[in-house]
C-alpha positions as CSV (number, residue, x, y, z in Angstrom):
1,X,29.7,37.2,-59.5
2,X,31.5,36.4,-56.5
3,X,30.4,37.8,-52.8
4,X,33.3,37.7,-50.6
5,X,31.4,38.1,-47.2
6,X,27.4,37.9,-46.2
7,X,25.4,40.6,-46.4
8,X,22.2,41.9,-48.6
9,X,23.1,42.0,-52.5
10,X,21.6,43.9,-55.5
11,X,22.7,42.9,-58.8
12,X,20.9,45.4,-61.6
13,X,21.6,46.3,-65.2
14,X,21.8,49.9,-66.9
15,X,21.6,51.4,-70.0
16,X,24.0,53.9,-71.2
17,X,22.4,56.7,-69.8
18,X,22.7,55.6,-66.1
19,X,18.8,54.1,-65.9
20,X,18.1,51.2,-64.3
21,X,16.4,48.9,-66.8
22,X,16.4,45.5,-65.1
23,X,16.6,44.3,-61.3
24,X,17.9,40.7,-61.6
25,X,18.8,40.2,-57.8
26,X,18.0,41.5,-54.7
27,X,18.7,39.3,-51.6
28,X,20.4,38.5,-48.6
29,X,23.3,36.2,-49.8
30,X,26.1,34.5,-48.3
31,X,30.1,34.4,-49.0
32,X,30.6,32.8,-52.6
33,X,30.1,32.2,-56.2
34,X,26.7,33.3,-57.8
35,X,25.7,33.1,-61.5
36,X,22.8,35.5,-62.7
37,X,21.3,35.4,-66.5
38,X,19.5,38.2,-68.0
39,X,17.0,37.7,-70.4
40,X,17.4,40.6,-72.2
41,X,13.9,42.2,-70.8
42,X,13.5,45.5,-68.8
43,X,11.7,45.3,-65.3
44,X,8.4,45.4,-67.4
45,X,9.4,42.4,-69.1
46,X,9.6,44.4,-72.7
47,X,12.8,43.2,-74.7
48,X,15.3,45.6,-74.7
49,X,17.4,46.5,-78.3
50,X,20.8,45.1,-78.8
51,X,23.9,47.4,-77.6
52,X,26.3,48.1,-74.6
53,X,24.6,48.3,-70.7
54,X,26.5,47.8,-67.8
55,X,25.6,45.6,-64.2
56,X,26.5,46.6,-61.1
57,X,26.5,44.3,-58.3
58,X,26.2,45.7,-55.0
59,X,26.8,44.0,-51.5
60,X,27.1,45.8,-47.9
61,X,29.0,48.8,-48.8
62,X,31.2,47.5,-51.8
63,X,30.0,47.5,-55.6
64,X,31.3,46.3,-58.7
65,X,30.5,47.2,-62.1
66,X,31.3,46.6,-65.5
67,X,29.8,46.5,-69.1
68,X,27.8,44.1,-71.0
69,X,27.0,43.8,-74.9
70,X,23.3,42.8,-75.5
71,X,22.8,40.9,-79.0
72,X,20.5,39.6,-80.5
């Protein structure tokens, strides 16, 4: 993901339904290019079944999301 400007990011992952199931970033980061990987495990570390979630990644007051495909 790219941050254009500084500021406090969030970068989390969703399942269909709109609930969070894994924080993966949550930090003060400067302008640039950032690479995140997701092990496939909620935020209790429980392996999560293949299928569609999306990621947003939040910074300041802007927000980007988009859809993922889990497989396994």
């Amino acid at each position: 993901y790219a941050i254009p400007e500084y500021g406090q990011v969030q970068v989390v992952v969703y399942d269909l339904l709109g609930r969070m199931v894994r924080e993966l970033v949550k930090q003060e980061q400067g302008k640039g290019q950032y690479e995140v990987e997701w092990n496939g495990c909620n935020q209790n570390g429980t392996p999560v079944s293949s299928g569609i979630y999306f990621y947003r990644v939040q910074w300041n007051n802007r927000a980007h999301s988009d859809k993922l495909i889990m497989l396994k």
